[in-house]
C-alpha positions as CSV (number, residue, x, y, z in Angstrom):
1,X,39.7,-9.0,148.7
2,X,39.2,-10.0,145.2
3,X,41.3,-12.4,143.2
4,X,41.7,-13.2,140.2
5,X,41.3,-16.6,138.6
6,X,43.3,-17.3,135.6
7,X,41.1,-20.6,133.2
8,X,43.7,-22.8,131.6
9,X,40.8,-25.0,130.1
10,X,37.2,-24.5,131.9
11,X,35.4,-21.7,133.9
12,X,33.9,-22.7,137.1
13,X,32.4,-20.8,140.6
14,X,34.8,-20.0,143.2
15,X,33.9,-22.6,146.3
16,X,33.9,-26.3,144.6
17,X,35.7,-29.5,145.6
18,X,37.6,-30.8,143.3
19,X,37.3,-35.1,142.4
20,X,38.3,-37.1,139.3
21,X,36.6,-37.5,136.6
22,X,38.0,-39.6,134.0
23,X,41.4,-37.8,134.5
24,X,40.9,-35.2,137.1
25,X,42.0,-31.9,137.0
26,X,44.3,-30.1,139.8
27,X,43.4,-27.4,141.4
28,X,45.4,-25.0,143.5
29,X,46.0,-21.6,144.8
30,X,49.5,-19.9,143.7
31,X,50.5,-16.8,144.6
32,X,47.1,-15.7,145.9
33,X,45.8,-16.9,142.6
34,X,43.2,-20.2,141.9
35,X,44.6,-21.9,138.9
36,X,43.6,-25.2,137.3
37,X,45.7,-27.5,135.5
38,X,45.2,-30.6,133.6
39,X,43.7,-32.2,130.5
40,X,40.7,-30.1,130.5
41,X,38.1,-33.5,130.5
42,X,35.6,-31.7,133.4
43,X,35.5,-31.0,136.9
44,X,32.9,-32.3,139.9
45,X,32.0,-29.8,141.5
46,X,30.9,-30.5,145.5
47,X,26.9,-30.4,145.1
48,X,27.8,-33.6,142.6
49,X,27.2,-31.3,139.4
50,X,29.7,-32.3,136.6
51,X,31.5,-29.0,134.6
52,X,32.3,-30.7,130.6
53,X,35.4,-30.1,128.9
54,X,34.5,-26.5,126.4
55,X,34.6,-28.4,123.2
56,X,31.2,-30.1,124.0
57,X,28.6,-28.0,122.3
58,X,24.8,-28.4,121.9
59,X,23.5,-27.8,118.1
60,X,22.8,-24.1,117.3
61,X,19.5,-22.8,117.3
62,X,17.1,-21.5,114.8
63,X,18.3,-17.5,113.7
64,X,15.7,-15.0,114.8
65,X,13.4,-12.3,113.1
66,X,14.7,-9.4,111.2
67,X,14.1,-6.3,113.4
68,X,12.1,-3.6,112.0
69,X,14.6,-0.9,109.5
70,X,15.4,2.3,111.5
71,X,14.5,5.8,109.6
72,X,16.7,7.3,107.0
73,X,19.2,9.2,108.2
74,X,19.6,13.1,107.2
75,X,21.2,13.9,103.5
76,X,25.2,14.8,104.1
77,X,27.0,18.0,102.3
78,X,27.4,17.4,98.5
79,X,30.7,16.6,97.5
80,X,32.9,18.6,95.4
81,X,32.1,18.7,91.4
82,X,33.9,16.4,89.7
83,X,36.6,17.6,86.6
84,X,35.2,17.2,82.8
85,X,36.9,14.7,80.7
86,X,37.7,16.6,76.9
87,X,38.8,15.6,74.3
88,X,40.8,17.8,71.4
89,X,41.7,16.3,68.0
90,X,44.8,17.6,66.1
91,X,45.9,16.4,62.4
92,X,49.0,15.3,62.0
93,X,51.9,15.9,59.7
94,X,53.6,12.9,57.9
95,X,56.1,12.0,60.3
96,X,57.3,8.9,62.5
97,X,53.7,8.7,64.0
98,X,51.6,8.1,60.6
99,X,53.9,7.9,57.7
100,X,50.8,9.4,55.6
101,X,49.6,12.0,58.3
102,X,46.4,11.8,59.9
103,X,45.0,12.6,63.4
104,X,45.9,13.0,66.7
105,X,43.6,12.3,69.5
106,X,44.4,13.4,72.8
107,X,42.2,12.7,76.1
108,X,42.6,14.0,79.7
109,X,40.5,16.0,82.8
110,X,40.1,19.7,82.8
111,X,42.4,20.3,85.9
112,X,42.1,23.7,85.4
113,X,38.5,24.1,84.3
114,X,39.4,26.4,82.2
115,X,37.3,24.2,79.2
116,X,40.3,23.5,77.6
117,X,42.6,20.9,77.3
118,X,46.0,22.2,78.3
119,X,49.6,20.3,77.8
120,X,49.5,19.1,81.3
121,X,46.3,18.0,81.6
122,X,47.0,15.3,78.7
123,X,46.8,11.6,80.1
124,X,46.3,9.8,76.7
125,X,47.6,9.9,72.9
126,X,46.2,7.9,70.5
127,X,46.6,7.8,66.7
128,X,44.4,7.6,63.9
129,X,46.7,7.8,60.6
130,X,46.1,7.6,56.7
131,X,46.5,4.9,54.4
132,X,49.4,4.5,52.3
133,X,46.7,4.2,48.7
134,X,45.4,7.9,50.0
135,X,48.8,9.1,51.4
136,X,51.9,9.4,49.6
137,X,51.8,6.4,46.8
138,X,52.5,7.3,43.1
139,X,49.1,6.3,41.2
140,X,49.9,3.5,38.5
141,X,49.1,5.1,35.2
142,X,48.0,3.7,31.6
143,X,47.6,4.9,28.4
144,X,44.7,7.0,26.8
145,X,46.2,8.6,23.9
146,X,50.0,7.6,23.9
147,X,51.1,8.1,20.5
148,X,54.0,9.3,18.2
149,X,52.2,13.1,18.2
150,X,51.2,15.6,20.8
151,X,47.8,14.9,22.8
152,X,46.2,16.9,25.3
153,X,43.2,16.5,27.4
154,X,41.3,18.3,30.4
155,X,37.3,17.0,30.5
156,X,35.9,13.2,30.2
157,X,32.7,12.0,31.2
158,X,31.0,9.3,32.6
159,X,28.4,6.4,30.6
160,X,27.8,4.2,34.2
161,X,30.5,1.7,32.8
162,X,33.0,3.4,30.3
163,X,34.3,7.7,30.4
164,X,34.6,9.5,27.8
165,X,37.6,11.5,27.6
166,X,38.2,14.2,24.7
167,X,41.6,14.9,23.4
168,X,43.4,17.3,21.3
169,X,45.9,15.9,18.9
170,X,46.7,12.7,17.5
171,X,49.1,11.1,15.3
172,X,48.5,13.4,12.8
173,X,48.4,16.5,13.9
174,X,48.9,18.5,17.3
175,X,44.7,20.2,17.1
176,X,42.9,17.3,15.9
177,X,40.1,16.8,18.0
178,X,39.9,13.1,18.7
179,X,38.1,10.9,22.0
180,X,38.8,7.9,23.3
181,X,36.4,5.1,25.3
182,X,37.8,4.1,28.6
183,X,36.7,1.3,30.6
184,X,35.8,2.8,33.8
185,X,36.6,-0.6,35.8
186,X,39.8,-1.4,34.4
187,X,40.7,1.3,32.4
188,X,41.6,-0.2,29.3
189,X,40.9,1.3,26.0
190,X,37.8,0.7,24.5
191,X,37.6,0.3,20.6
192,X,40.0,2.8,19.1
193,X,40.6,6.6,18.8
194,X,37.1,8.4,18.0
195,X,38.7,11.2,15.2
196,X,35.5,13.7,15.1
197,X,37.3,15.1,11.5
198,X,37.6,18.9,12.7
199,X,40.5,20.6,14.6
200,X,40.7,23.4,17.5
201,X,41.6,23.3,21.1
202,X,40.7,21.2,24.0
203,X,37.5,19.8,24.8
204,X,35.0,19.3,27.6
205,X,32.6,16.7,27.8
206,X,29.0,15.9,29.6
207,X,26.3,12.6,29.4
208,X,22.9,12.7,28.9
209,X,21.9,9.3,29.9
210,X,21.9,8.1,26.3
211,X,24.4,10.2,24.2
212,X,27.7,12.4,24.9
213,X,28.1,15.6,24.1
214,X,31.4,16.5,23.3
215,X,32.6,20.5,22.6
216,X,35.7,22.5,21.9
217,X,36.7,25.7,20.2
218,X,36.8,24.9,16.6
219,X,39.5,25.9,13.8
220,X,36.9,27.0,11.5
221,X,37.5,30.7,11.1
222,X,41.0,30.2,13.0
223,X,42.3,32.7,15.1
224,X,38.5,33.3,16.0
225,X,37.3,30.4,17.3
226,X,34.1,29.0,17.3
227,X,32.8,27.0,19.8
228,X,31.4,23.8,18.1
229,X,30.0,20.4,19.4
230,X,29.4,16.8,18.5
231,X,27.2,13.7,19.6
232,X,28.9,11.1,20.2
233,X,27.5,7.4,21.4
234,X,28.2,5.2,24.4
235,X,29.8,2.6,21.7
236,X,31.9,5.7,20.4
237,X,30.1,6.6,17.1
238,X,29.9,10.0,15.3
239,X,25.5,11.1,16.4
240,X,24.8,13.2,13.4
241,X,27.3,16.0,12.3
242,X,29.0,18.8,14.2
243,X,27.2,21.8,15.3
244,X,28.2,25.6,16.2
245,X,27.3,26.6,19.6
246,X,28.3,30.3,19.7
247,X,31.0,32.8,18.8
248,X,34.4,32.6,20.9
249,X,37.3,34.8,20.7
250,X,40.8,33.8,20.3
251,X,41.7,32.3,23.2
252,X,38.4,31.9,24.5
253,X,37.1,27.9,26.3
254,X,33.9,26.3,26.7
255,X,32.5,24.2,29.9
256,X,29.6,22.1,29.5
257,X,27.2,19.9,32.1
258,X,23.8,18.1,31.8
259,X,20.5,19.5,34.1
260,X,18.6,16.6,33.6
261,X,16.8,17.9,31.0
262,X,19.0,19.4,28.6
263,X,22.7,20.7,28.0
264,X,24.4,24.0,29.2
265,X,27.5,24.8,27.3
266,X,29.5,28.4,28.9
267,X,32.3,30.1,27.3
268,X,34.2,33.3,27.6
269,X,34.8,35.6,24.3
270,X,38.0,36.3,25.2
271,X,40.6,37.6,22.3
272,X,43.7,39.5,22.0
273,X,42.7,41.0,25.3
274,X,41.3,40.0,28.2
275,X,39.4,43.3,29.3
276,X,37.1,42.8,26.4
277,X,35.9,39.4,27.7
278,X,32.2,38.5,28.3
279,X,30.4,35.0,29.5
280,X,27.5,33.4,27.6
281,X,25.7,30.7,27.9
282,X,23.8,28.3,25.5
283,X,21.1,25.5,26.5
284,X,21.1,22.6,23.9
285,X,18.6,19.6,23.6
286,X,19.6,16.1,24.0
287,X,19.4,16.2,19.9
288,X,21.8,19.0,19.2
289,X,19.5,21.5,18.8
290,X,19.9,24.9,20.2
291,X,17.3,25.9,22.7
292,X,16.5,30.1,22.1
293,X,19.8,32.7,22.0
294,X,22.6,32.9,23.7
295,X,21.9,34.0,27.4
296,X,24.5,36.6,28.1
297,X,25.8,35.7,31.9
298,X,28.1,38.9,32.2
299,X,28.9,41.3,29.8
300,X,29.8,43.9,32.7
301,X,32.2,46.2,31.8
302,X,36.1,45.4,31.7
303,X,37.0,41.8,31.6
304,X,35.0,38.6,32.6
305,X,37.0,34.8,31.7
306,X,37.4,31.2,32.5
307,X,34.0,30.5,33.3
308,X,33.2,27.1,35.7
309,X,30.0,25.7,35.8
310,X,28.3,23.4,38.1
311,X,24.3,22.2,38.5
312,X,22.7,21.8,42.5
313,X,19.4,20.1,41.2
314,X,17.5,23.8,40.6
315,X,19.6,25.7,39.2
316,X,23.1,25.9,37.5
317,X,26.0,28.4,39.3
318,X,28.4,29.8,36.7
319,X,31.4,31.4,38.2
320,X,34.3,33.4,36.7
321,X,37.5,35.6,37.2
322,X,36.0,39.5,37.4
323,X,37.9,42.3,36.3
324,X,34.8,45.2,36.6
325,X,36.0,46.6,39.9
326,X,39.7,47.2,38.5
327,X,41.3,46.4,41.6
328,X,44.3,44.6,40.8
329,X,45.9,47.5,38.7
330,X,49.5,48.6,38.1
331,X,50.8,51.4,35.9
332,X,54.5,51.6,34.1
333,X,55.9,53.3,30.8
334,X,53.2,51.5,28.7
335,X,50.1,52.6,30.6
336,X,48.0,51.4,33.1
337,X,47.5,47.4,33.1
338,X,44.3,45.6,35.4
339,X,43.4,42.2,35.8
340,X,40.5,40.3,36.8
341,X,41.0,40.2,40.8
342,X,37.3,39.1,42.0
343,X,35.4,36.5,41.3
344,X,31.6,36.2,40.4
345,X,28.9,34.3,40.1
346,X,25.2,34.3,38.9
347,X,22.4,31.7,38.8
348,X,20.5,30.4,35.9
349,X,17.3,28.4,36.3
350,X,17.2,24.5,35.4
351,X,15.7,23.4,31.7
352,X,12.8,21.3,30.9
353,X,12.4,19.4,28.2
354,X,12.7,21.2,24.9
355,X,12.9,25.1,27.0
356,X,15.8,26.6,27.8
357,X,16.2,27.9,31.3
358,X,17.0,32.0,32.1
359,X,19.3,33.8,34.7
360,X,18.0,34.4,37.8
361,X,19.2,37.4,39.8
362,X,21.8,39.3,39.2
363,X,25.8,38.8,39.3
364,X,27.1,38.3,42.6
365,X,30.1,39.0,44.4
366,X,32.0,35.6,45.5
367,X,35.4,37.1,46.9
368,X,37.2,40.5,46.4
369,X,40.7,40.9,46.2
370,X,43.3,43.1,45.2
371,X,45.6,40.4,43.7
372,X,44.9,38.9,40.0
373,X,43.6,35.6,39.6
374,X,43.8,33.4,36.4
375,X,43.6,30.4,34.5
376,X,39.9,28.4,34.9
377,X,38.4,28.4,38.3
378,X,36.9,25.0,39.3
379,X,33.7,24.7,40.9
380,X,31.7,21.4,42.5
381,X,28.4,20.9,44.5
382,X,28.0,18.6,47.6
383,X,24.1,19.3,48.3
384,X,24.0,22.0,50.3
385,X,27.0,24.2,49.3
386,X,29.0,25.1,45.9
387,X,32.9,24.4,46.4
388,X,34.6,27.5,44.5
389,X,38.8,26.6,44.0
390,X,40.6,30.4,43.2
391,X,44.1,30.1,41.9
392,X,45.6,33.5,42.9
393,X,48.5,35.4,41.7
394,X,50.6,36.2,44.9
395,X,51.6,39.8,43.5
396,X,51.2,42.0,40.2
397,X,53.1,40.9,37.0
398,X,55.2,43.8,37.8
399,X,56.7,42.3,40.8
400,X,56.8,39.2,40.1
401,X,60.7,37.6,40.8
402,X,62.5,36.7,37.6
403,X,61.7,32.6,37.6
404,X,58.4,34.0,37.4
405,X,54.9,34.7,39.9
406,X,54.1,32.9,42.3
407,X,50.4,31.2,42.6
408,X,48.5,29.5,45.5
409,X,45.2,27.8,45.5
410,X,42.3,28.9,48.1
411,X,38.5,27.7,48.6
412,X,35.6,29.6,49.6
413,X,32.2,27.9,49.8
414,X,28.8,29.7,48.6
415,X,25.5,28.8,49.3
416,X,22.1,27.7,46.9
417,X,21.2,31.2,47.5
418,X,24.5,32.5,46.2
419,X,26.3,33.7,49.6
420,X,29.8,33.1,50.7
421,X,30.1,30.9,54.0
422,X,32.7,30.9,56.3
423,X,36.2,32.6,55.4
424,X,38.6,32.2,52.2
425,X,39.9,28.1,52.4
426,X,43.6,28.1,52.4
427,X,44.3,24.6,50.2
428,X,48.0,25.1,49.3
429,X,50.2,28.0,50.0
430,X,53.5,26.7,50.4
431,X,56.6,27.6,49.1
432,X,56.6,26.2,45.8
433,X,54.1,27.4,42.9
434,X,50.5,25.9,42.6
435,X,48.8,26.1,39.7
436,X,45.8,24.1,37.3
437,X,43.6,23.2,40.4
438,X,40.4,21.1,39.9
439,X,37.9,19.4,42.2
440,X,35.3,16.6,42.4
441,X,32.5,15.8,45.3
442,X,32.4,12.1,45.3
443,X,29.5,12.2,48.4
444,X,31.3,12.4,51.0
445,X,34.3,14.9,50.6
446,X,35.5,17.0,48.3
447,X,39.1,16.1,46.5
448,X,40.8,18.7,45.2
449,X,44.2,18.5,42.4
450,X,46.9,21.0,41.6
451,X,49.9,20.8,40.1
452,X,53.1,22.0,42.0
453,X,56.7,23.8,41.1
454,X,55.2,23.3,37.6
455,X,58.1,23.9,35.1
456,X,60.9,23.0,37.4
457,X,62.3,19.2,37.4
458,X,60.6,18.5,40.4
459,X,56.9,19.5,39.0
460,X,54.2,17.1,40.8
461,X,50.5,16.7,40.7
462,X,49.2,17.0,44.7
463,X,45.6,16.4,45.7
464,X,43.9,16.9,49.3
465,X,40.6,16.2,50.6
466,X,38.0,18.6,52.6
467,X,35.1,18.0,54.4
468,X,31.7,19.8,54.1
469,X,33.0,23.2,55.9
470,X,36.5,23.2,53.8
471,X,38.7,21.6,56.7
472,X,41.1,19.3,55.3
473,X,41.3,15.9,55.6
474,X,44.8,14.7,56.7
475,X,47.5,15.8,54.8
476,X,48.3,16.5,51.1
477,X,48.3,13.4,48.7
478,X,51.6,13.5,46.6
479,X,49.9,11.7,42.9
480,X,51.8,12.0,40.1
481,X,55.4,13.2,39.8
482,X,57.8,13.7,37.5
483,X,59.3,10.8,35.3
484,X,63.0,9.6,35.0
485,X,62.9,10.3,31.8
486,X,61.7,14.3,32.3
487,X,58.4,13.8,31.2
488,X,56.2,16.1,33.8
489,X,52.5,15.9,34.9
490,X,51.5,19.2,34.1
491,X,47.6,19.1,34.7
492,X,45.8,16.1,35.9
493,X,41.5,16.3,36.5
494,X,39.9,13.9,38.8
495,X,36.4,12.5,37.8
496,X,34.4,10.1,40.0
497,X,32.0,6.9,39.4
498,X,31.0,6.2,42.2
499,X,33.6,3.8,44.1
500,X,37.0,5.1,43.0
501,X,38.5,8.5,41.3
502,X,39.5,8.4,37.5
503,X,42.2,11.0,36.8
504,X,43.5,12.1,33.6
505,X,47.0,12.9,33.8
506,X,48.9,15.0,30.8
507,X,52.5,14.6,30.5
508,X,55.3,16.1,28.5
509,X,58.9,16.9,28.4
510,X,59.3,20.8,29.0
511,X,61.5,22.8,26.0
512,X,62.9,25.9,26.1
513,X,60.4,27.8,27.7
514,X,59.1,25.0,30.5
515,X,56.0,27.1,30.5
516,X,54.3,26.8,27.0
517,X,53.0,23.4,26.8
518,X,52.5,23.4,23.2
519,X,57.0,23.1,22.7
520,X,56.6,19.9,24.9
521,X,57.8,17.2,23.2
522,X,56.7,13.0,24.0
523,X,53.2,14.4,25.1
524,X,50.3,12.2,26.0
525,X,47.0,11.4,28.0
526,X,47.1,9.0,30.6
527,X,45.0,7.7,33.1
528,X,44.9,6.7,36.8
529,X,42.4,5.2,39.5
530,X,42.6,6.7,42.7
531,X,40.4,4.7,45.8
532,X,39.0,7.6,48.1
């Protein structure tokens, strides 16, 4: 029958006889089983062989060869397909997040798969907010034409070091037409008011790498204005004498840039009314001299006003409020009364040196509408598409509530070719009223200005930036606002050098009629830098 043998310290064969060995251990048999007790130092075992305590071990031999590797085994089932990771990006308002707006980034799997990122499929929120300089922070302003008289201004221009800025009204009188010489780093003054010794309306200015050209419609045969123009130096002296450029009517304006070559002045010949209107154009040299006849841009019938100009390197885009299609049109006791509701465009080719450039194509539809548009449209170029800023009447004058219409301020982009991209911008629509927009490319976005419940006591200047396709970048800059003292920022226009935006910023107390800027009383230029 088999037994078993429970070790306490040593293994050993079954049959032995048992004898000290240093201090023995005991042997015996208890309840059918062997057992050994004792120290553990080693048993004799009859045949004389000796049985070492376990702890005595010889050294450990050398580790053998690597056996050959076995084949690969066969592939297993492919797992499931993992879930994307997405990504969606959402601006955000001015709030307890960003102070100044910005973005919202949020991050998490598409559970779902659906290829969007749903509410519950969020794991991470992450801010990326606007400064407080390009946020909501009041520009500090100075002086450009501050004086005991009425001064207004709308165009400046650019030297490399010192703008330009053209003014109406000085000391003297409310339509002289004066300029003043800004440094474009600091901007303080630079020498004293420039009085050009003529007076009309306000003026619009453009560089030619040596020489400014300064116009404005002229007094001479007041009310018919002529639109006239003087050289003016980049140390602020009169270049020869003034010059006429072409015939306006009575209310008509002037816009002017340089191609490189030579100047292009635009103007509308708008009088009495506005359904009689027609753009021209004249090319002038960098010497004052007119280059050929006036090119007639649109003389289609009904009217054609506030002409914007802007130049893409080949050719110059002119674009104006359209009234040819008569489809912003009411009728009441007095008749039937339209307004320009579309707005068009057409091409004219660059100059060269000494020759005067021509239109190219035809007038082209820009964006139809049935609601009136007015006041100057604003125009820029970022090097692939024109930017086109509409200020749009919200209704007909005959509906319009008793405080007066309301206006709002939309974008739509146009190609080199002279085709509308993408849909009508919305840039401001809010509640209040928008009006005197502007913009500027400074290379990388677009900034546009308007001014907001101009009129009212709380009338501000607001600004926004876009990007390349029209999206807006963060949320609406507040600029200027109105004074303690009443005086309102009724129109402010951005210019850029290069680093940081120069704005000129016109301010007045409102009389009577808040609306007619030429009651407003403490009136002046002044001047802000904006960093983009």
């Amino acid at each position: 029958m088999l037994r078993n043998i429970i070790i306490e310290v040593v293994c050993f064969s079954a049959l032995f006889a048992a004898s000290a060995f240093a201090n023995p251990d005991s042997v015996r048999v208890y309840n059918g089983d062997l057992r050994i007790s004792g120290a553990g130092n080693g048993l004799v075992f009859p045949d004389g062989s000796i049985q070492y305590k376990a702890e005595i071990q010889g050294p450990v031999g050398p580790q053998g060869l690597k056996g050959d590797t076995g084949t690969t085994g066969s592939q297993g089932p492919a797992g499931t397909n993992g879930f994307n990771s997405l990504i969606l990006l959402v601006d955000e308002v001015s709030g307890a997040n960003c102070t100044n707006g910005g973005v919202k980034i949020q991050t998490g799997l598409d559970l779902n798969r659906d290829g969007a990122l749903g509410a519950g499929e969020v794991t991470q929120t992450k801010y990326i907010c606007n400064g407080s300089a390009a946020g909501s922070a009041t520009a500090a302003e100075f002086p450009i034409a501050a004086t005991s008289g009425r001064e207004m201004s709308r165009g400046a221009a650019f030297d490399g070091t010192n703008y330009l800025v053209g003014i109406q009204g000085d000391q003297n009188a409310s339509n002289s037409i004066t300029a003043q010489l800004v440094s474009g780093s600091t901007g303080s003054l630079v020498g004293s008011p420039i009085s050009i010794g003529r007076t009309g309306g306000m003026s619009s200015v453009a560089f030619d790498g040596t020489n400014y050209l300064m116009i404005w419609p002229d007094d001479a045969l007041y009310p018919n204005d002529i639109l006239y123009g003087q050289r003016i130096s980049k140390t602020g002296q009169l270049v020869g004498s003034a010059f006429i450029i072409g015939q306006l009517g009575t209310k008509g304006r002037g816009r002017i840039i340089f191609d490189g070559a030579n100047y292009f002045a635009v103007w509308d010949t708008r009088g009495s009314s506005s359904d009689a209107s027609d753009i021209y154009g004249q090319f002038i040299s960098p010497s004052g001299s007119l280059l050929g006849a006036a090119i007639s841009v649109s003389t289609a019938p009904h009217g054609q006003r506030e002409p914007a100009v802007a130049f893409d390197g080949t050719n110059i885009l002119v674009v104006w409020g359209d009234g040819r299609n008569q489809s912003a049109c009411y009728t009441d006791t007095q008749g039937t009364h339209c307004f320009e509701s579309d707005v068009y465009g057409q091409f004219v080719t660059k100059s060269a040196p000494s020759t005067a450039g021509s239109l190219t194509g035809n007038n082209f539809l820009i964006n139809a509408s049935s609601l009136p548009r007015d006041n100057p449209l604003a125009l820029a170029f970022d090097g692939t598409n024109y930017f086109v800023v509409i200020e749009e009447e919200t209704t007909l004058p005959n509906a319009c509530q008793a405080s007066g219409c309301k206006w709002d301020i939309y974008g739509q982009l146009v190609t080199k070719s002279g085709i509308p991209t993408g849909s009508i911008i919305t840039i401001s629509n809010t509640s209040p009223d928008h009006k005197f927009q502007n913009v500027i490319w400074n290379g990388t976005k677009y900034l546009v200005t308007w001014t907001e419940n101009w009129g009212t006591p709380t009338t501000g200047v607001k600004g926004g930036y876009f990007d390349t396709s029209g999206a807006p970048i963060g949320s609406a800059l507040n600029l200027f606002s109105t004074e303690n003292n009443g005086r309102q920022p009724w129109f402010a226009i951005p210019h850029v050098n290069g680093t940081k935006y120069f704005m000129i910023v016109n301010r007045g107390v409102p009389g009577t009629d808040p609306f007619n800027v030429n009651a407003y009383t403490s009136q002046d230029v002044l001047g802000a830098f904006i960093t983009p």
